[in-house]
C-alpha positions as CSV (number, residue, x, y, z in Angstrom):
1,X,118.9,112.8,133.9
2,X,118.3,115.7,132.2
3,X,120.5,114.3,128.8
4,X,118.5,111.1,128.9
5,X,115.2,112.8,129.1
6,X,116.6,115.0,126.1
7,X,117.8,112.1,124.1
8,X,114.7,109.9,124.8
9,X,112.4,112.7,123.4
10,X,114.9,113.2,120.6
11,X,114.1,109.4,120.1
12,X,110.5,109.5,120.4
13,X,109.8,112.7,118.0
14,X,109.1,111.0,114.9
15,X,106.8,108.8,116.5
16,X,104.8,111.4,118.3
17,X,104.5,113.6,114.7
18,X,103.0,110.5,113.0
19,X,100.6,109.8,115.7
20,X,99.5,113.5,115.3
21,X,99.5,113.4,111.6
22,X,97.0,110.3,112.0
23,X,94.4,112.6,114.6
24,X,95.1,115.5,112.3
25,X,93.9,113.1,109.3
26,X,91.0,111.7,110.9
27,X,89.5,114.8,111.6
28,X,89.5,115.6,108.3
29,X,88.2,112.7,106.9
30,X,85.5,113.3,109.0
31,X,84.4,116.7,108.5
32,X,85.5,116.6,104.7
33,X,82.5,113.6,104.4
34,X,80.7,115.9,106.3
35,X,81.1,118.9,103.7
36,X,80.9,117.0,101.0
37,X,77.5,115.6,102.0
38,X,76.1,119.1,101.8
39,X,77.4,119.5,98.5
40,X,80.6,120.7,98.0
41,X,82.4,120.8,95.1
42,X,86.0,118.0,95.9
43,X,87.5,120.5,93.0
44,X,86.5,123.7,95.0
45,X,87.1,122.5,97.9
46,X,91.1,121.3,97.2
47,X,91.7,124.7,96.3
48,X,90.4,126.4,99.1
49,X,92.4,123.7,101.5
50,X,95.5,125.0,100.4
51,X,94.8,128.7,100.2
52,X,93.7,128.6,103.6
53,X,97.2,126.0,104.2
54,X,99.3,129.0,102.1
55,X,98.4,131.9,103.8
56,X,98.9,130.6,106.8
57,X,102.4,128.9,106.3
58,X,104.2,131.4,104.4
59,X,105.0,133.6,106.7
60,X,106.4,131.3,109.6
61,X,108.5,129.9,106.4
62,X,109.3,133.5,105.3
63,X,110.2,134.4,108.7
64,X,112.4,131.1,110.2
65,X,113.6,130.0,107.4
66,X,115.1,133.7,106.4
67,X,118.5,132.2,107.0
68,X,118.5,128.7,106.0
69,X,116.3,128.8,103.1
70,X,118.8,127.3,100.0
71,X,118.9,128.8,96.9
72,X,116.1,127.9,94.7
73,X,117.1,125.9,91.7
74,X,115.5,125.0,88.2
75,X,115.7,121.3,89.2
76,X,114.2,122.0,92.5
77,X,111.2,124.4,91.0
78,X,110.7,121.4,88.8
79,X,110.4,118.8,91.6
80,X,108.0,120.8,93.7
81,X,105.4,121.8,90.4
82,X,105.2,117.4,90.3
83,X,104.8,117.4,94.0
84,X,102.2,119.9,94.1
85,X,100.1,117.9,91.1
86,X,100.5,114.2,92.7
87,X,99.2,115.3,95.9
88,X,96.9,118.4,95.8
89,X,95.7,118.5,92.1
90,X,95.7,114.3,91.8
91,X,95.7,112.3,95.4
92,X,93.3,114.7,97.0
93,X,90.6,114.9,93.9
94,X,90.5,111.2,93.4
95,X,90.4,110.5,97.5
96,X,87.4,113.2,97.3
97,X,85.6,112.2,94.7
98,X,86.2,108.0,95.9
99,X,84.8,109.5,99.5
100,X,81.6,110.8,97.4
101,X,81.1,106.8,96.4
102,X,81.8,105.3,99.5
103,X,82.2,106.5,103.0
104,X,84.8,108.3,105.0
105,X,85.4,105.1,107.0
106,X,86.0,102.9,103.6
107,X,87.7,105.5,102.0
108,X,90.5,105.9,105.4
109,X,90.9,101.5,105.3
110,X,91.7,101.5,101.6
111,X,93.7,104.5,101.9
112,X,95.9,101.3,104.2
113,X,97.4,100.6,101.1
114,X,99.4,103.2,100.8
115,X,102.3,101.7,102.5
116,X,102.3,98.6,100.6
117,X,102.3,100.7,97.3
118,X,104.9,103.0,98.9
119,X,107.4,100.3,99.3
120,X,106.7,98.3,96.1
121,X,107.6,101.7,93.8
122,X,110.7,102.1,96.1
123,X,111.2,98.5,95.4
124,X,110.8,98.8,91.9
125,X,112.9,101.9,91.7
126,X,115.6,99.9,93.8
127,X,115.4,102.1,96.6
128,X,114.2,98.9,98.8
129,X,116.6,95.6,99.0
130,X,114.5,92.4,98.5
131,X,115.6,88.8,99.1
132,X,113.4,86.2,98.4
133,X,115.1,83.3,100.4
134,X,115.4,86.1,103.5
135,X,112.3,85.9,106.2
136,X,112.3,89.4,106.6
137,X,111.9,90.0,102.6
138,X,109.3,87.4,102.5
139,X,107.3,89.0,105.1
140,X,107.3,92.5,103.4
141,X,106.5,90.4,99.9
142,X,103.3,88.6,101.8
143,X,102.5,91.6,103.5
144,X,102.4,93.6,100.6
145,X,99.8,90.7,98.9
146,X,97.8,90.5,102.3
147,X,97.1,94.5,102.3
148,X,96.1,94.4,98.5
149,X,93.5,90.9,99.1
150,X,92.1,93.1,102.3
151,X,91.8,95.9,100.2
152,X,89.2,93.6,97.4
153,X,88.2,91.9,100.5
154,X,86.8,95.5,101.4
155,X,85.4,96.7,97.9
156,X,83.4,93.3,97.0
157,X,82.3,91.6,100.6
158,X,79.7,93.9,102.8
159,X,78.0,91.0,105.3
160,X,75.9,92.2,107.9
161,X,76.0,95.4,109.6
162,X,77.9,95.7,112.6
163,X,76.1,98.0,114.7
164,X,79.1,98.5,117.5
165,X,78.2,101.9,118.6
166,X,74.5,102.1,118.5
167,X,74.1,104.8,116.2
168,X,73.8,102.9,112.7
169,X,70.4,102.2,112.6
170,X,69.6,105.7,111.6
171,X,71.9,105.5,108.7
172,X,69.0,104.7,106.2
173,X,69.9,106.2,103.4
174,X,73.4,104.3,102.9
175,X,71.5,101.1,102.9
176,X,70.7,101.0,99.4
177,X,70.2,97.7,97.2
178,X,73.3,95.5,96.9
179,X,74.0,96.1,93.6
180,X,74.0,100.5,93.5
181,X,76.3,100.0,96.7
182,X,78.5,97.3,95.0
183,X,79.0,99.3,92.4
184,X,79.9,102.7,94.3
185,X,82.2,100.6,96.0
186,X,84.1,99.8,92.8
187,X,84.5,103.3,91.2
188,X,85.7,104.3,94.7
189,X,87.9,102.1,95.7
190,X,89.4,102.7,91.7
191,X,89.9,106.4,92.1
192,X,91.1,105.7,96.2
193,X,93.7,103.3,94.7
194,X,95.0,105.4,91.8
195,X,95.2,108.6,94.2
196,X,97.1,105.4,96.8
197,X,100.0,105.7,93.8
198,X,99.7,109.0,93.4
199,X,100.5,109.7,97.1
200,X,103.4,107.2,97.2
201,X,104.8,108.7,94.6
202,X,104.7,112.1,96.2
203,X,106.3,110.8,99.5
204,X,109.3,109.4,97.6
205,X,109.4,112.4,95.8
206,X,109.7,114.5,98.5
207,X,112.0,113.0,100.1
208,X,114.8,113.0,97.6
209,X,113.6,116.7,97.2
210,X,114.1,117.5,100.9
211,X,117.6,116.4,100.6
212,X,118.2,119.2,97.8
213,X,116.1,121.9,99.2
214,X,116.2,120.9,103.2
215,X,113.3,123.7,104.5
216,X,110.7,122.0,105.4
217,X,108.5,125.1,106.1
218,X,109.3,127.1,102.8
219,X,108.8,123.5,100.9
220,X,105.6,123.1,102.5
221,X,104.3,126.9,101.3
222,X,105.4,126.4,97.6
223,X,103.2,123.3,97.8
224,X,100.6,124.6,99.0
225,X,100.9,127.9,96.6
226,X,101.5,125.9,93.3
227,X,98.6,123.3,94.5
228,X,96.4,126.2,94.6
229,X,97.3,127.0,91.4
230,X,97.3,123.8,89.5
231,X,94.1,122.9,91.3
232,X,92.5,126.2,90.6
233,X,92.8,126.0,86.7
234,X,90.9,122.1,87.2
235,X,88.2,123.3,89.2
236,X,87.5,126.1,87.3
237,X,87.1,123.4,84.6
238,X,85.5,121.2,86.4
239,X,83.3,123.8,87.5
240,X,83.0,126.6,84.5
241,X,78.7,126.1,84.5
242,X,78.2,126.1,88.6
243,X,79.8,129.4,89.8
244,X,78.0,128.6,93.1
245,X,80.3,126.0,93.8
246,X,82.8,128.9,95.2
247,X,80.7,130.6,97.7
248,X,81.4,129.6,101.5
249,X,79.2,130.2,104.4
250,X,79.1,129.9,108.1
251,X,78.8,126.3,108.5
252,X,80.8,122.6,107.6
253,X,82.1,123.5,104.6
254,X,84.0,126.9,105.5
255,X,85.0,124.5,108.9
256,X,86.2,121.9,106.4
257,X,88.5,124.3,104.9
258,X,89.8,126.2,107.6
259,X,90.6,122.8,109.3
260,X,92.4,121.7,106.4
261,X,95.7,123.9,107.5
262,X,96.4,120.6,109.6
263,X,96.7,118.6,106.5
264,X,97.4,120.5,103.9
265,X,100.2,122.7,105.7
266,X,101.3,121.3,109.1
267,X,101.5,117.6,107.9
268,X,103.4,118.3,105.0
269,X,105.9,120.3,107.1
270,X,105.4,117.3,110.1
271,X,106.3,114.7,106.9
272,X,109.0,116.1,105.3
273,X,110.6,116.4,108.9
274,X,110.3,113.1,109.8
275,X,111.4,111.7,106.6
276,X,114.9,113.0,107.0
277,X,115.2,110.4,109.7
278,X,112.8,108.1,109.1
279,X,112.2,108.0,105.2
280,X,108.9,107.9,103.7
281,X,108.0,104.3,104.8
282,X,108.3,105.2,108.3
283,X,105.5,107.9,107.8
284,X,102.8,105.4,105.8
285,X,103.5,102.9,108.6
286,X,100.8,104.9,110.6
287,X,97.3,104.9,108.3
288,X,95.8,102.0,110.4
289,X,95.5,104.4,114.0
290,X,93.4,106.8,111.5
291,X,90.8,104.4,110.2
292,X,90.2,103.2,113.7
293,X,89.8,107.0,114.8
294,X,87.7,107.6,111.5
295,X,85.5,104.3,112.4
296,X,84.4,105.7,115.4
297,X,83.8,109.4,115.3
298,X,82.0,108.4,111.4
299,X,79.9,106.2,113.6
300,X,79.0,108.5,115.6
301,X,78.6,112.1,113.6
302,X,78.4,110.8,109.9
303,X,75.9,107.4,111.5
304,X,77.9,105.9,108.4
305,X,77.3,102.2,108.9
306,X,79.9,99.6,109.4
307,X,79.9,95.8,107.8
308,X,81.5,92.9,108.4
309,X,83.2,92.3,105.5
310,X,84.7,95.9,105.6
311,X,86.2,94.8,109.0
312,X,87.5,91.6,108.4
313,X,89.1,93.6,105.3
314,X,90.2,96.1,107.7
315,X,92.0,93.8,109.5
316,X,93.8,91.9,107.1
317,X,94.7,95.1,105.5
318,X,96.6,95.9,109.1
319,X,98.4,92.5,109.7
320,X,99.6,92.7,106.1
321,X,101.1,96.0,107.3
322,X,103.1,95.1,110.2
323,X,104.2,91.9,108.1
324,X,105.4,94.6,106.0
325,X,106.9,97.0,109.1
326,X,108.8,93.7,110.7
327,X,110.4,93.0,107.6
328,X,111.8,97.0,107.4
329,X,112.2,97.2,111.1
330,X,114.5,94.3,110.6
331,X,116.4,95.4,107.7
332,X,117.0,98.6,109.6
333,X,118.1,96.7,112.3
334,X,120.5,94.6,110.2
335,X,121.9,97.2,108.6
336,X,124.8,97.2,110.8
337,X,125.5,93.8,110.2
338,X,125.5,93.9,106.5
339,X,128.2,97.3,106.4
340,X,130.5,94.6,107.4
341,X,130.8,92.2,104.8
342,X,133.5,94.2,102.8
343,X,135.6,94.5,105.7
344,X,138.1,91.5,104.6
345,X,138.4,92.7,100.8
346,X,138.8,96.2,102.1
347,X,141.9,94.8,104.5
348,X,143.5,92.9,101.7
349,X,143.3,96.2,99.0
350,X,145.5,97.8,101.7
351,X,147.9,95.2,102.2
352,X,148.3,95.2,98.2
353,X,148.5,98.4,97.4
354,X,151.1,101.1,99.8
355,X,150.5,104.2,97.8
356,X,147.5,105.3,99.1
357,X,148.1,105.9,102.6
358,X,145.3,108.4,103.4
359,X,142.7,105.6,102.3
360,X,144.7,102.8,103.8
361,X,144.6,104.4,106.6
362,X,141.2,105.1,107.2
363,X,140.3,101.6,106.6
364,X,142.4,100.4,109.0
365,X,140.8,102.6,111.8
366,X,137.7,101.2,110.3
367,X,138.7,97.8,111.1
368,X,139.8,97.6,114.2
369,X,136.9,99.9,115.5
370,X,134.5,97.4,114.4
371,X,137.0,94.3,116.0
372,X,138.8,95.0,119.1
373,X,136.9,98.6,120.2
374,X,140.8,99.7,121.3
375,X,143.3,101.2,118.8
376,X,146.4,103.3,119.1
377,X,146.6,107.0,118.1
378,X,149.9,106.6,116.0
379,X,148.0,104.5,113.8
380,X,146.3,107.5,112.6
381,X,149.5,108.8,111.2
């Protein structure tokens, strides 16, 4: 009981650390709209995310990694300096400064994108198989189209306000003209979208660089540590005329940036740990459970308002998704099925050619595991 118990936790550990990834994100969201509000600087405020992140990563990665930590590499130093400018210089600014335009609630659904845009790079970088006349590749193609129309669907149709929670009424000064609104809602969903491509192409990055430099803890702190870096030299910038823009006090905006160790240090370590199973689809697959968990706590402590064109976006956004989802779940599925096709070509290379017993072999092991289940030992020999 004890090995099943272990085994179906073993099973259930990626899904668990996306579902806190999602919570972790939300509350960010949240309290980031909340900062920036009260004017804080996005630049400023990326930089003091992951020096907050840094300091307190580093030493668990110092400290449990001691042993396992690989050798650090040129090529590797190199990967992480482009991971640290596609997510904390580039994603994170744009998101920000998109957030500024819009709300934290329409910033979180077009950030639903993401895995859409994730899986047409990897299909474009031939990382992802795609078969037109297959169902399963036809519903990642439509999905992909449906999340993208729910995203415009979003940006250019507001309706009437859905007041679901009672608390948008006194959200006055979001309900602006039609036209200063429309337009915020353009430049934001631009820069959300460009930081959506920036993001996908810091998950795939990772996770070809986790396979060279597999610590997930000492990757996370060099992130964090060259982000701050990178990101410093922009917001002092940015910034070079508004000095004031550094100072923290006792209220959202130090809160903001303490918080931020959840996303900006335990969810790239939570990431990167999951993807060595899972790859970085798996961890996209997710963004829906945070808009609904941004929707309602914006509703209630931001009074951000909520239309029906956003949610009918929303929605199509999500069951463009899981199109999406099915159609991987399946090919993962499948997989197994499709390793077999070379079985008869590989059975006939070894009745042609006697020299190379160790290969021959091997596939003949191969074979009849996959057919009968029963072989003898002496065929080993």
């Amino acid at each position: 009981m004890a090995g099943y118990k272990q085994k179906l936790f073993n099973r259930l550990k990626p899904f668990i650390g996306v579902v806190f990834l999602q919570f972790g994100y939300a509350g960010m969201d949240v309290l980031s709209k909340a900062a920036l509000n009260k004017g804080m600087s996005n630049y400023v405020f990326v930089v003091y995310r992951h020096v907050f992140a840094f300091v307190v990563m580093a030493p668990f990665a110092v400290v449990l990694e001691k042993k396992e930590r690989p050798k650090m590499t040129f090529s590797i130093f190199m990967k992480i300096m482009v991971l640290s400018l596609l997510e904390p210089v580039i994603d994170q600014n744009l998101y920000f400064l998109g957030m500024k335009y819009t709300t934290a609630t329409f910033a979180v659904s077009m950030y639903n994108v993401l895995p859409a845009i994730t899986f047409l790079m990897a299909w474009i970088l031939r990382l992802e198989k795609v078969k037109l006349k297959s169902a399963r590749s036809q519903a990642k193609v439509v999905g992909t189209l449906a999340t993208v129309a729910g995203a415009m669907v979003m940006t250019l149709i507001k309706g009437p306000v859905l007041d679901l929670f009672g608390t948008n009424g006194s959200n006055s000064h979001n309900q602006q003209n039609g036209g200063v609104n429309l337009q915020h809602a353009i430049k934001g969903s631009i820069m959300i979208t460009i930081g959506c491509f920036s993001c996908a192409c810091f998950m795939i990055l990772q996770a070809i660089t986790i396979e060279a430099y597999p610590a997930e803890l000492s990757l996370t702190a060099w992130i964090c540590l060259l982000g701050t870096a990178e990101g410093g030299i922009v917001a002092l910038i940015m910034e070079r005329k508004n000095l004031s823009a550094w100072s923290l006090q006792w209220d959202t905006k130090l809160l903001a940036a303490v918080y931020s160790v959840v996303c900006s240090g335990m969810a790239y370590y939570i990431q990167g740990a999951v993807m060595k199973d899972r790859g970085p689809v798996f961890v996209t697959t997710f963004n829906p459970l945070c808009m609904v968990i941004v929707a309602v706590m914006g509703s209630f402590f931001l009074a951000e308002v909520m239309y029906l064109g956003r949610a009918i976006g929303a929605i199509v956004i999500i069951l463009g998704l899981y199109l999406v989802i099915w159609g991987k779940s399946n090919d993962y599925e499948s997989s197994s099925t499709d390793t077999k096709e070379p079985v008869l070509p590989a059975k006939q290379t070894i009745d042609e050619s006697n020299g190379k017993d160790e290969h021959s072999n091997y596939q003949v092991v191969t074979i009849n595991n996959l057919g009968a289940g029963n072989i003898e030992r002496d065929e080993q020999v």
